[in-house]
C-alpha positions in Angstrom: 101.6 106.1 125.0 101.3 108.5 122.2 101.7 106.7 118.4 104.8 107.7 117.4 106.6 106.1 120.9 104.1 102.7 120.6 105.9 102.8 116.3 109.3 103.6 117.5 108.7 100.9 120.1 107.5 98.1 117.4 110.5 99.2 115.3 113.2 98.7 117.9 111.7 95.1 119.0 111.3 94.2 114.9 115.2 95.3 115.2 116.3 92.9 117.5 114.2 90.4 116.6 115.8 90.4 113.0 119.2 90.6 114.6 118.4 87.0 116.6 116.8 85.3 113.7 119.9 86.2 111.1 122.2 84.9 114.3 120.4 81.9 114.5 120.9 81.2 110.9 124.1 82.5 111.0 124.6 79.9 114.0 123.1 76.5 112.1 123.5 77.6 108.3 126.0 74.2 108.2 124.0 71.9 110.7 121.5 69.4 109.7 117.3 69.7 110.9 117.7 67.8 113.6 119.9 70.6 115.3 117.6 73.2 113.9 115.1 71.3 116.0 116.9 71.4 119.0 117.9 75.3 118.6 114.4 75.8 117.9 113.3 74.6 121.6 116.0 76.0 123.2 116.5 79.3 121.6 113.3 80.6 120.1 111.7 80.8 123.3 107.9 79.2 123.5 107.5 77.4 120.7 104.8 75.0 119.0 105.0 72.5 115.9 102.3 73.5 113.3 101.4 70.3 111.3 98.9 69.0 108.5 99.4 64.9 109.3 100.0 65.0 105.6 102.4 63.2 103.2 105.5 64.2 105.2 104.8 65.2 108.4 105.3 62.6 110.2 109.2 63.6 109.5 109.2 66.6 111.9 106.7 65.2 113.8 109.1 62.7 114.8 112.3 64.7 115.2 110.2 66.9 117.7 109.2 63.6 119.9 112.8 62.2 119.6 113.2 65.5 121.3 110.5 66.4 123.7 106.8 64.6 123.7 105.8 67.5 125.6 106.3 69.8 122.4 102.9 72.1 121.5 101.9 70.2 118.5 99.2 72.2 116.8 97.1 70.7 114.4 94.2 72.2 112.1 90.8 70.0 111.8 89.5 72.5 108.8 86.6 70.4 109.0 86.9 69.0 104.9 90.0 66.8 106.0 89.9 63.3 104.5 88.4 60.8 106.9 92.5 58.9 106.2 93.7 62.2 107.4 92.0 62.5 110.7 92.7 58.6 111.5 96.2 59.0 110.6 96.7 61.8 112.7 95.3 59.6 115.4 97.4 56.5 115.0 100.7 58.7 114.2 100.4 60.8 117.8 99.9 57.8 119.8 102.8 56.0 117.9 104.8 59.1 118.8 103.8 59.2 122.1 103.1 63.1 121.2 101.7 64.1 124.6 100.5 67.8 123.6 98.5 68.0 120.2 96.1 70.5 119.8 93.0 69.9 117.4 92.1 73.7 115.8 89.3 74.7 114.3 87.3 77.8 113.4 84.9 79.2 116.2 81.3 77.6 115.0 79.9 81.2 115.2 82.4 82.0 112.1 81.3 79.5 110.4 78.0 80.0 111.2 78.4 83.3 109.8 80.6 83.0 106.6 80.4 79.5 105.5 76.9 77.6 107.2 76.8 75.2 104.1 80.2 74.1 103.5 79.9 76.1 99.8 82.5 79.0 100.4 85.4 76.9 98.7 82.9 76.7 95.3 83.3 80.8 95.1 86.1 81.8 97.0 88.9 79.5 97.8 90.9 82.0 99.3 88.2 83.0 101.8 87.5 79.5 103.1 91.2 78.9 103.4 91.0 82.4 105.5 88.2 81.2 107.6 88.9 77.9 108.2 93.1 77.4 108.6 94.5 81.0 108.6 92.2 82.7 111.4 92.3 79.5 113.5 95.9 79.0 113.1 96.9 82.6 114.0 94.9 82.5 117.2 96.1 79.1 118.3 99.8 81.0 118.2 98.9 84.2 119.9 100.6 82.8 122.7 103.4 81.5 121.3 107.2 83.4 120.5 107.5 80.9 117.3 106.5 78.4 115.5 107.9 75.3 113.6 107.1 74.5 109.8 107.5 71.6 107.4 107.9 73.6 104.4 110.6 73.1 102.0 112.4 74.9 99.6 111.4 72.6 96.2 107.7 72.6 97.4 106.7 75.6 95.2 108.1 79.0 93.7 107.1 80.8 96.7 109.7 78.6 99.0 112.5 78.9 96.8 114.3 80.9 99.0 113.7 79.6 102.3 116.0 80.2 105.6 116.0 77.6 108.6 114.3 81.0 110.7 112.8 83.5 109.9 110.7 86.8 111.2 107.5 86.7 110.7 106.0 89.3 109.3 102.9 91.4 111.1 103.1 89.0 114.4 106.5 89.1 115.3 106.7 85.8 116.0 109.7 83.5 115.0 108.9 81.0 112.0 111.3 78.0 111.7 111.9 75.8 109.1 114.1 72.7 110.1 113.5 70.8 106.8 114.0 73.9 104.7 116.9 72.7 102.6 115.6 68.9 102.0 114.9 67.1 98.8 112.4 64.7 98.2 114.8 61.9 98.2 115.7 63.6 102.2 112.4 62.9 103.2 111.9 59.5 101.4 115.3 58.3 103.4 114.3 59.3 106.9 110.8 57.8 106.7 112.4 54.3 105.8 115.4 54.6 108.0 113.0 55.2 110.9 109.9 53.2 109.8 107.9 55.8 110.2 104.3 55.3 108.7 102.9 56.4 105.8 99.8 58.6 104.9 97.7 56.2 103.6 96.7 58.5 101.1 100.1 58.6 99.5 100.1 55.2 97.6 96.8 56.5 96.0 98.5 59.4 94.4 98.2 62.1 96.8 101.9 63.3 97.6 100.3 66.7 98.9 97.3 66.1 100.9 95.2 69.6 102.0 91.4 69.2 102.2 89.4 66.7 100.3 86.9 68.9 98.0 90.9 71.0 96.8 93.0 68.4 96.8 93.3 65.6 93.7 95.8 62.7 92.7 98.8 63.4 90.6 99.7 62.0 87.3 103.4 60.6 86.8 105.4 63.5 86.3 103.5 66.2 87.8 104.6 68.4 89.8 103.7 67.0 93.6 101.8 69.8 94.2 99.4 70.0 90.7 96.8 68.1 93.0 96.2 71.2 95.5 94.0 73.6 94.0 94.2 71.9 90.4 93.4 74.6 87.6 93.3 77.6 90.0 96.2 80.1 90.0 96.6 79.3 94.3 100.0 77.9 95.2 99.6 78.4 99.2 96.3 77.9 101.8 97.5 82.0 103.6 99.0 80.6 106.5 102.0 81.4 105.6 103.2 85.1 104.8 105.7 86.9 103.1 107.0 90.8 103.2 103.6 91.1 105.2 101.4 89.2 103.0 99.2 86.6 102.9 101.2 83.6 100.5 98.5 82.8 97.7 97.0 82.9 94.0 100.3 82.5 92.8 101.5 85.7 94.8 105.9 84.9 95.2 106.4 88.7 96.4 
């Protein structure tokens, strides 16, 4: 197929794809997460949960299992978690009774490669967040019509805006974000209304949990986020992506 038909034929698929996601929103713009969950499953065709196991994940985690155990959970062993990470993960899936979770990681011969002694984050943040989270990530979801976020409109300048779906840019692949229109005191409710556990993590003074060597406590008063990538202009790892663009160094185009 010559170029021109193969860019006319992107377009017109980009086109409808738009036209579902803004009827979707259109379609739940008054209903609560939970719903957006269900839509999610049942309208955005084959869809997986992307999750950290950090401070608030267990929220989504488990709407989804309330839902369907069977639900692609996937979730990204960057390989500098916290050991309290990894263990929570552990105990938080079998307490779910998530049947489908999917450990990623980046292929050893990458790493091997770009990063063999673990030192990429002291010169390039952006490039271990690349090699490690946003390479893995994207293909773990190659095979996927969608996937399903935690991220939340007070979480940082470059959510402010956030829809429950959206069109992923450069993959055209749906993004959804059930928990998009939340507050902290949202999350805080469901947790104890549903006993969920805690990251462990959490009553040390991590509210935002990422990788061990970029991640730090946070003072009363700071912003949640101050502890990921403290003193670095970085708001987002690059796994999420706007107007065709990786999200990061402070980037909210």
């Amino acid at each position: 197929m010559p170029l021109d038909e193969i860019q006319t034929e992107l377009g017109r698929d980009r086109s409808v794809l738009t036209q579902k996601v803004a009827a979707l929103n259109a379609r739940y713009k008054h209903h609560s997460a939970t719903d957006v969950m269900h839509g999610a499953l049942r309208e955005a065709g084959d869809i997986a949960l992307v999750s950290s196991f950090g401070a608030e994940s267990v929220v989504l985690l488990h709407m989804a299992a309330v839902i369907d155990r069977q639900v692609p959970v996937l979730f990204i062993d960057t390989q500098m978690l916290f050991a309290e990470t990894l263990v929570y993960q552990q105990e938080v899936s079998e307490r779910l009774g998530l049947k489908n979770v999917q450990v990623i990681r980046a292929a050893e011969d990458d790493v091997a490669r770009d990063d063999p002694y673990g030192a990429l984050r002291l010169r390039d943040t952006d490039a271990c967040c690349t090699l490690r989270k946003t390479i893995p990530l994207q293909r773990a979801l190659s095979g996927y019509d969608g996937w399903i976020t935690g991220r939340k409109r007070f979480q940082a300048g470059t959510r402010a805006a956030l829809d429950f779906f959206e069109v992923e840019d450069g993959t055209g692949r749906i993004k959804v974000n059930p928990l998009a229109h939340w507050a902290p005191e949202d999350v805080r409710a469901y947790m104890e209304e549903n006993r969920l556990p805690r990251h462990p993590l959490v009553a040390q003074g991590y509210p935002s949990i990422g990788c061990a060597p970029c991640t730090s406590p946070v003072a009363p008063g700071e912003d949640p986020r101050a502890g990921r990538w403290r003193n670095q202009n970085k708001e987002e790892c690059g796994i999420h992506f706007v107007d065709g663009k990786m999200v990061r160094n402070g980037d909210k185009t």
